[in-house]
N, C-alpha and C positions, 0 to 999 in steps of 0.2 A: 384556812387552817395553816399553811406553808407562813402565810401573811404574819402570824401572831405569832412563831413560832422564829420566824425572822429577826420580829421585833424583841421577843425573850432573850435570842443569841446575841441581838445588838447590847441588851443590857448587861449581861453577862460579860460583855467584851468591854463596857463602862467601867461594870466593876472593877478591873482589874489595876485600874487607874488608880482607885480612890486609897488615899493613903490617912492615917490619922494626924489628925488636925487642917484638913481641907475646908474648908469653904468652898459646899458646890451649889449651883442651880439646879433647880428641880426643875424640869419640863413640864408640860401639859399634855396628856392625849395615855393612849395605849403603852407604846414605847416610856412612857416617864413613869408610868403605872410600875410596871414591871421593874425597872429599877429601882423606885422608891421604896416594894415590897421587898425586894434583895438587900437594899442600904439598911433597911430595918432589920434586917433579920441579923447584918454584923453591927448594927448600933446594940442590939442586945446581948451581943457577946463582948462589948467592951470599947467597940471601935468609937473613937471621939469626932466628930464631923462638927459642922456647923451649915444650915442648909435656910437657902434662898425660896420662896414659890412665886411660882408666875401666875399661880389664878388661884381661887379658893378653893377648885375644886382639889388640885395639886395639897394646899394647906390641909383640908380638911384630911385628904388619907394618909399625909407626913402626922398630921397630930393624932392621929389614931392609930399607928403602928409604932409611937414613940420616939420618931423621927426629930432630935431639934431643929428649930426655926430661929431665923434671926430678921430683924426687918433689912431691909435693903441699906436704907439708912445707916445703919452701925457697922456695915462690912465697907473694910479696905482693900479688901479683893479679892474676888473669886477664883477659884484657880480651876476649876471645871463646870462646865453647865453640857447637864442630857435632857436632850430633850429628842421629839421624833423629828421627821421632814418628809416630805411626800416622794422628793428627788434630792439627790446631791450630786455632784461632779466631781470629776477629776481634781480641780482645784478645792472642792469644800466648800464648793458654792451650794446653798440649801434653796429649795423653791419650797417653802411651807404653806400650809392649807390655811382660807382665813379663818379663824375664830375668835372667839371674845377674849383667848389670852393673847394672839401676837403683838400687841403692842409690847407687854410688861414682858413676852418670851424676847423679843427684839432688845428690846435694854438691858437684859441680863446677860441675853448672849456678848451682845457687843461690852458688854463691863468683863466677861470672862476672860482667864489667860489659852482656855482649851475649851471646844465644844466639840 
């Protein structure tokens, strides 16, 4: 429970970031969850974003909470990607869990101005 609760606060602390007309990455896992429900809930109050995903399942609940999508392809730059990490460090070093998105979370993050 502390765990989810962790990961809520961290998005919440995402949010704070996102300004209109961003271009951000969307993560994969629990932690991207929780953000991507909060980015929706000010995309429907006006906010203008443009947003990246790193796996389908990312696309799937951006396109169902009305989240826009852009392909990777059409963006000249991302200026934030959230996503979760199992560890991070002092320096912002991430040790991520393997799954079926890290490759496409790895190109996105590394194309980001801020993760």
């Amino acid at each position: 429970m502390a765990n989810e609760l962790e990961k809520e606060n961290a998005a919440i602390a995402a949010m704070e970031y996102v300004e209109d007309g961003m271009t951000i990455g969307l993560g994969t896992g629990s932690t991207a969850k929780f953000f991507v429900e909060m980015l929706a809930e000010e995309v429907a109050d006006g906010l203008v974003v443009r947003c990246i995903e790193t796996s389908e399942q990312t696309r799937r609940l951006a396109e169902s909470l009305g989240v826009p999508l852009i392909p990777f392809e059409q963006v000249d730059r991302i200026h934030m990607t959230v996503d979760g990490a199992d560890e991070v460090d002092s320096n912002g070093n991430m040790i991520k869990g393997g799954g079926a998105a890290l490759l496409r979370e790895k190109i996105i993050a590394n194309a980001s101005d801020h993760m």
